[in-house]
C-alpha positions in Angstrom: 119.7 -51.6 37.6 121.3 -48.5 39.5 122.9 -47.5 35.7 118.5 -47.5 34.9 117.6 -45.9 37.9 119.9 -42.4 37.1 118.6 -42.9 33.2 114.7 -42.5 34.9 115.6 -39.3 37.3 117.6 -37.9 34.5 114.0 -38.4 32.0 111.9 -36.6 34.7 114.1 -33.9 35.4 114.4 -32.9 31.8 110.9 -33.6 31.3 109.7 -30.9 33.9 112.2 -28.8 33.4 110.7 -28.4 29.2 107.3 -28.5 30.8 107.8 -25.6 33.1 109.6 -23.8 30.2 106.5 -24.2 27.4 104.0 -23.4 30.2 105.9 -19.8 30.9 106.2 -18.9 27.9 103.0 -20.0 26.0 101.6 -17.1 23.9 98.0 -17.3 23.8 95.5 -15.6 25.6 92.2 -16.7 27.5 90.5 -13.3 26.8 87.1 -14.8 25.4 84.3 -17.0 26.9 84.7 -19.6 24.3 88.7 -20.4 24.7 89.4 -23.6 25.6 93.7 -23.2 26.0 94.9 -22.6 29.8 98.0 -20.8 31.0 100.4 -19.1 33.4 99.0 -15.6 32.5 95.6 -17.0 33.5 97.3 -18.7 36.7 98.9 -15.2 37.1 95.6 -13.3 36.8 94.0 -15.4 38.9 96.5 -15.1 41.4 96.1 -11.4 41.8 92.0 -11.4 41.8 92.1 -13.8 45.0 95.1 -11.5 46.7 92.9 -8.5 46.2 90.7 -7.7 49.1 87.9 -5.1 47.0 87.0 -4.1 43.9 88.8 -1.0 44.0 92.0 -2.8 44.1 91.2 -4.9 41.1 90.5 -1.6 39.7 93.9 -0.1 40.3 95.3 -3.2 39.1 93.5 -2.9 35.8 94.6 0.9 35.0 98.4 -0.7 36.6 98.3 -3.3 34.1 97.3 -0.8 30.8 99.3 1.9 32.2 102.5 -0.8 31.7 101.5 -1.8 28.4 100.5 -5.4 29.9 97.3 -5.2 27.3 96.9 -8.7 27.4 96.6 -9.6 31.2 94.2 -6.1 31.6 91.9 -7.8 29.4 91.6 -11.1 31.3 91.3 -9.2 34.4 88.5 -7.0 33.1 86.8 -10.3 31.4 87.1 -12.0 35.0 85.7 -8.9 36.7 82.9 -9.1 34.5 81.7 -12.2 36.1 81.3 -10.4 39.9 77.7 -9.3 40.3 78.5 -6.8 43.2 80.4 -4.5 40.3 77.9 -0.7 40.7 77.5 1.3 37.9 80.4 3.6 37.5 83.1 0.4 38.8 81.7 -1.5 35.6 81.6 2.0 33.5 85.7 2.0 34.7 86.2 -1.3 33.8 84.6 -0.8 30.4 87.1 1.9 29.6 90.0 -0.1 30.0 88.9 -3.2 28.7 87.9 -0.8 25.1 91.7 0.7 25.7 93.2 -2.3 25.9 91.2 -4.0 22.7 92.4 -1.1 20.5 96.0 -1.3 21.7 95.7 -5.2 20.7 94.6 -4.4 17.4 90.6 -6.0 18.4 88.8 -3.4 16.4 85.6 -5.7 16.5 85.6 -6.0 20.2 86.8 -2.5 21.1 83.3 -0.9 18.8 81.0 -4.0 20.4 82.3 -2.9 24.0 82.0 1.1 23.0 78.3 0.4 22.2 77.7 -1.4 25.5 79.3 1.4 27.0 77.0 3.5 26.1 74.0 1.8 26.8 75.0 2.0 30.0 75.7 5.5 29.8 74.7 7.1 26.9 75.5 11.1 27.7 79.1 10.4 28.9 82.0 12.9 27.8 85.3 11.6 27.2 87.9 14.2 29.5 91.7 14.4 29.7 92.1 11.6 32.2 90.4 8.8 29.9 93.2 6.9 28.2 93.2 8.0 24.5 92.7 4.9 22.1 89.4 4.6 24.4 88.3 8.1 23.9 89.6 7.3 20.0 86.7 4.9 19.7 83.9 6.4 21.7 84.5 9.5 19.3 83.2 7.6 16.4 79.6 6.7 18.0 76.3 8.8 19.1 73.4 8.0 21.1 70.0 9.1 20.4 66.7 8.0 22.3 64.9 5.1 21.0 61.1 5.2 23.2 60.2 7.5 25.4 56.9 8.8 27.5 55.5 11.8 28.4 52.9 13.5 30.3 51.5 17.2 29.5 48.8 19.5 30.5 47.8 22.3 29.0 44.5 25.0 28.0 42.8 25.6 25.1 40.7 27.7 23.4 37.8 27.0 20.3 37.0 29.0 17.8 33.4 28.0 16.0 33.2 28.1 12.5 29.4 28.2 12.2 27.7 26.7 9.1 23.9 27.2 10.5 22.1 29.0 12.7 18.3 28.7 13.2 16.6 31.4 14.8 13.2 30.5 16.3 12.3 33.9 18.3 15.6 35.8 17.6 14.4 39.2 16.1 17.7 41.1 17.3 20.8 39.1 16.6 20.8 36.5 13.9 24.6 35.4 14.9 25.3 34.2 18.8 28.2 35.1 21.1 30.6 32.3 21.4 33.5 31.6 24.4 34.6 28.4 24.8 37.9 27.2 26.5 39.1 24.2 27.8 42.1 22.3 29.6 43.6 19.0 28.8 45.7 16.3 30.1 48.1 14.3 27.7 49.9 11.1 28.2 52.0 10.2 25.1 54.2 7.1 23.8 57.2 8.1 21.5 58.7 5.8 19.0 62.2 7.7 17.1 63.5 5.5 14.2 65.6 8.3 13.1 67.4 11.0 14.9 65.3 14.0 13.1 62.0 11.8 12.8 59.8 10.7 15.6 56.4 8.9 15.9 53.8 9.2 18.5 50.2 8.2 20.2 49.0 10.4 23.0 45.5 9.8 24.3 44.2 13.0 25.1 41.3 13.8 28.1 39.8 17.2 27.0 37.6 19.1 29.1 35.4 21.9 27.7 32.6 24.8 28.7 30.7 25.8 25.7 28.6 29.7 26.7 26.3 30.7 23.9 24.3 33.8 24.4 21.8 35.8 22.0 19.2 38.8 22.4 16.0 37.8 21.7 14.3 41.3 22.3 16.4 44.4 23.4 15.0 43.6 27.1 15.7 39.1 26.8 18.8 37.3 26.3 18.7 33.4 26.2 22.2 31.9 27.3 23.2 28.1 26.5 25.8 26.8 28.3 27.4 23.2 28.0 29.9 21.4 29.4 31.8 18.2 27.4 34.3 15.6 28.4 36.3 14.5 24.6 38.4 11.7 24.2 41.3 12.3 21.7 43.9 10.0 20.2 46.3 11.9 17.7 48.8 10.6 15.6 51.8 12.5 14.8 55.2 13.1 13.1 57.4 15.1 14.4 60.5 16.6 13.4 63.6 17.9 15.3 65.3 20.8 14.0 69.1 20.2 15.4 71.5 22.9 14.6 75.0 22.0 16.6 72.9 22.5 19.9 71.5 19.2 20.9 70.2 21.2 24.8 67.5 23.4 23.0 65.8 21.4 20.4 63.0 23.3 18.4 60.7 20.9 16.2 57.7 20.7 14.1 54.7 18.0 14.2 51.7 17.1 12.3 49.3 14.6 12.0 45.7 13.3 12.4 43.4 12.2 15.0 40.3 10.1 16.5 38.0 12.3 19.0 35.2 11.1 20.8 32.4 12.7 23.0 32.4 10.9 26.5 29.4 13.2 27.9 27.9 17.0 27.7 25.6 18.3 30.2 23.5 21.6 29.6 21.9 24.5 31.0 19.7 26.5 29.4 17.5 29.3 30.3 16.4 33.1 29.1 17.4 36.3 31.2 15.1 39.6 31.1 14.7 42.3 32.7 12.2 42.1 36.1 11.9 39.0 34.7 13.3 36.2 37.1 14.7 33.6 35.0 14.0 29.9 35.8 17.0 27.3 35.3 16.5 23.8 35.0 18.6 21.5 36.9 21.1 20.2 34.1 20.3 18.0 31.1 22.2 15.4 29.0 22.7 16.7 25.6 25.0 13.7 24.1 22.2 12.4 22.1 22.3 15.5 19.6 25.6 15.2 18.9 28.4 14.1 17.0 30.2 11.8 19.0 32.8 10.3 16.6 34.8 13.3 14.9 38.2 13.2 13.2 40.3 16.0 12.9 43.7 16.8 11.5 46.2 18.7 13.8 50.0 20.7 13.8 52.1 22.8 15.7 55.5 23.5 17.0 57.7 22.5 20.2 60.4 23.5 22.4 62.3 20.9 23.8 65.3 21.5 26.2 67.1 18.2 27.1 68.5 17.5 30.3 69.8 14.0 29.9 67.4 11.2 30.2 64.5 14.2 30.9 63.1 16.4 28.4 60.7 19.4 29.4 59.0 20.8 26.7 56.4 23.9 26.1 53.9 22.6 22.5 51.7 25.3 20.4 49.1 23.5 18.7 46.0 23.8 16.1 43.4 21.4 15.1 40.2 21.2 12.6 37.4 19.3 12.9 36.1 17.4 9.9 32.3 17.1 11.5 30.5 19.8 13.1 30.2 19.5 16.6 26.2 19.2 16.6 24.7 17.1 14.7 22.5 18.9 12.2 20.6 15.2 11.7 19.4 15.4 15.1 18.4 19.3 15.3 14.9 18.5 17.0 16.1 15.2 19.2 16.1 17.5 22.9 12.5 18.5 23.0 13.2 20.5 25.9 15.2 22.5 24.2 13.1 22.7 20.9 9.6 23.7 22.9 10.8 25.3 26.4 13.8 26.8 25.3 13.1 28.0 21.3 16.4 26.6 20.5 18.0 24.2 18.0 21.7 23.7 18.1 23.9 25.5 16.1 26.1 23.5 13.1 29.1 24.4 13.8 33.2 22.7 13.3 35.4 23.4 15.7 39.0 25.3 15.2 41.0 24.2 18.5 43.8 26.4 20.0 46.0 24.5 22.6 49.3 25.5 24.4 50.7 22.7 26.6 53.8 22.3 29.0 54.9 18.5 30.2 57.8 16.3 31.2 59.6 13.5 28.6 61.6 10.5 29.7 63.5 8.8 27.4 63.6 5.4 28.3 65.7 3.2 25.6 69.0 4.7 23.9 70.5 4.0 20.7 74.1 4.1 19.9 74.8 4.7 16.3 78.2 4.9 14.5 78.8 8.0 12.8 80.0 8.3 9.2 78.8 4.2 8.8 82.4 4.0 11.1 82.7 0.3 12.5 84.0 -3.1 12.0 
């Protein structure tokens, strides 16, 4: 029985002895979510998160741990730092850059690019310096980020041109062809879609506001005067095209496209000026009926964009044509008070629109794109 009993305690010894052994020197790693195997570097790990009393400290431990070529335990530290919600901004940016370091030292290629990208997500105008460890500035080399949707708001003045097509004098014995001066201001809300880095796509609803001033002698001594103010509802759609040459602050580009243009009101005034003559001006009348209130047009111009990270500020130039006249010629005797008080049936005319606008981009979503089709 005792010759039994020292044959047991010899067993157990052994037996712990072997299981402390395998349990110290077990190679694998718990470095992904989906690992099921457990040991002492994980014990270890663990260990030193609870014995650190902030996040800086884990953070020092993480650059201690890559700085001594312990690649392995930095990433199950920066995996279990993850999980800790109270992490800001540039402690997770930190924690990122060791945890891509320490993949590329390990030979991960796949997880080093996957964490790059999610990098730069979270920071997508970061420049690598002296201080960043160099396998991690290795593989954020090898990626761009480019905006993906952005908004914008602009404001801006114009001025029309007419291109007349028909005037109809009633009394007009002096001038056959009136004075024109119209000018406007808008306001501009746009939505930017950019598939490609060169390429972009946008909507921007459009609120223009105009004053139309017509004049014309009727005698050498008279001179009737039409003036008009409209309220036009624009939609454009364009492509536009950025012209990038090694400078991505100052970024000229180039747009074009079509658009949808609709007359919300017009209000008139109309009256005839001579001399020891006092003229008599109606109070102001509603002129929509005569015109056209659906128009389409076709539009271009160029931009100057200056980037300051997630902000752009840009100045635009822009042209458009309308396919319609502004009148229409269909409805040239609908306002009799302007037909038999006035002597005056609106002028067919299509308008050739001047703008220059100023606003404010900000890019909202960023893309990060490998460069040279570079990744695993």
């Amino acid at each position: 029985m005792r010759v039994f009993r020292h044959i047991l305690i010899i067993v157990v010894t052994f037996g712990l002895s072997a299981a402390k052994a395998q349990t110290d020197t077990l190679p694998g790693l718990n470095l992904f979510n989906n690992a099921a195997s457990d040991n002492a570097l994980q014990d270890n790990v663990n260990e030193t998160i609870q014995a650190t009393d902030s996040i800086t400290e884990q953070l020092n431990t993480l650059q201690e741990l890559y700085q001594i070529g312990k690649y392995g335990q930095a990433l199950v530290l920066a995996r279990d730092m993850s999980n800790q919600e109270h992490l800001t901004k540039q402690q997770n940016l930190l924690r990122l850059k060791y945890n891509i370091a320490a993949f590329k030292e390990l030979e991960f290629h796949h997880e080093a690019d996957s964490t790059a990208q999610l990098f730069l997500q979270k920071d997508p105008f970061y420049k690598t310096n002296s201080n960043d460890p160099l396998p991690f500035c290795e593989v954020l080399d090898n990626y761009y980020t480019m905006p993906k949707i952005a908004v914008w708001a602009s404001a801006g003045i114009s001025t029309v041109k007419p291109l007349l097509d028909t005037v109809r004098t009633v009394v007009d014995t002096i001038n056959r062809k009136p004075d024109y001066i119209i000018n406007g201001y808008s306001f501009q809300v746009g939505f930017e879609f950019r598939p490609w880095k060169i390429l972009t796509v946008s909507v921007a609803p459009t609120f223009g506001f105009y004053n139309i001033d017509r004049s014309i002698n009727r005698t050498k001594n008279a001179v009737f005067y039409y003036n008009e103010d409209c309220a036009i509802l624009s939609v454009p759609l364009c492509l536009e095209a950025n012209i990038f040459s090694g400078n991505e602050i100052i970024v000229p580009s180039v747009y074009a496209g079509a658009q949808f243009r609709y007359i919300l009101s017009s209000d008139y005034i109309a009256y005839t000026e001579a001399e020891g003559v006092y003229p008599e001006r109606s109070d102001l009348a509603d002129g929509i009926d005569t015109k056209n209130r659906i128009n389409t047009s076709v539009l271009g111009g160029v931009k100057l964009n200056v980037n300051v990270k997630r902000i752009t500020y840009f100045a635009d130039l822009g042209i458009a044509y309308n396919f319609r006249s502004y009148n229409n010629p269909a409805k040239k005797y609908n306002d009799a008070a302007l037909l038999y008080q006035n002597l005056y049936i609106p002028d067919v005319f299509r308008m050739l629109e001047f703008s220059l606008r100023a606003g404010v981009k900000v890019n909202l979503h960023y893309k990060t794109i490998a460069k040279y089709n570079y990744g695993y």
